[in-house]
Phi, psi and omega in degrees: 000170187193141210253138126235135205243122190277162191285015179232010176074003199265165189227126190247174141235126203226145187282198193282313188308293175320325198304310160302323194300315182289340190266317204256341151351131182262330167239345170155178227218155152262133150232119167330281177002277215272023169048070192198151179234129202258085174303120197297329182254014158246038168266128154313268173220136182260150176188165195274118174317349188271315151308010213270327158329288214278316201264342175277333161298327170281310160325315161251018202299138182249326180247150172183187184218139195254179198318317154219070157090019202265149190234142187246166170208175176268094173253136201036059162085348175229143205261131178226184167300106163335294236268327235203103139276109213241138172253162210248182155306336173275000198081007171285140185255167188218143194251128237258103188305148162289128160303077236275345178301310170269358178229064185292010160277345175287309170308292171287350185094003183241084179284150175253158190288165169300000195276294191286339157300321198277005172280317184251036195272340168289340201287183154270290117255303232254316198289329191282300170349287191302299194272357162276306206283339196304111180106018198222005181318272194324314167310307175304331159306289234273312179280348176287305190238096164277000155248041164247341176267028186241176160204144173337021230303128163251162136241130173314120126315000000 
């Protein structure tokens, strides 16, 4: 089975079959089951039912731990040092933003929970990198050199 969660929060489960029809659809599906017509560009995330735990944790994840070993938290949308406060001129603290050039799991979002450290928590620092980024190298190119992923749009007269 398989969840998809549409951009209006409603939620479906739809079998293997269904599942394809809607993925290879060029604009949306009626599926007879759920008496519903499942528009293809307001499906949210689709995912395998088994994953569904794991990937809604990562969604609403708050806390983590980064590459080497610094535990971070989401404070407004954004991850900073948990551990580490800094004032201001009035005495007000403030929570110290990450630097995403070193901490480039920050920059994409994909910190890992404490679950998934303590899975590679033998590793090295350098090794813990590798395998938060593995697969995402590009994306990360993109954001280091933002005009090598843009290009000019001209028009012909």
């Amino acid at each position: 089975m398989y969840k998809i969660k549409m951009m209006s929060g409603e939620t479906y489960q739809v079998n293997q079959s269904e599942y394809q029809a809607i993925m290879k659809a060029e604009k949306g599906i009626f599926v007879p089951r759920l008496e519903v017509f499942i528009n293809k560009s307001s499906v949210s995330t689709a995912y395998p039912e088994h994953l569904a735990d794991e990937i809604e944790e990562k969604r609403n994840q708050m806390t983590g731990i980064l590459h080497d070993g610094t535990i971070v938290k989401r404070h407004f949308g954004q991850w900073v040092d948990a551990t580490n406060q800094v004032p201001d001129d009035k005495g007000n603290y403030s929570y110290v933003v990450l630097d995403p050039n070193y901490y480039p799991e920050v920059a994409l979002d994909l910190v890992p929970t404490e679950k998934e450290f303590n899975k590679m928590k033998h590793l090295s620092s350098g090794e813990r990198l590798l395998l938060i980024m593995d697969g995402n190298e590009s994306k990360l190119k993109r954001l280091n050199e933002p005009s090598k992923g843009l290009e000019k749009i001209t028009f012909n007269k």
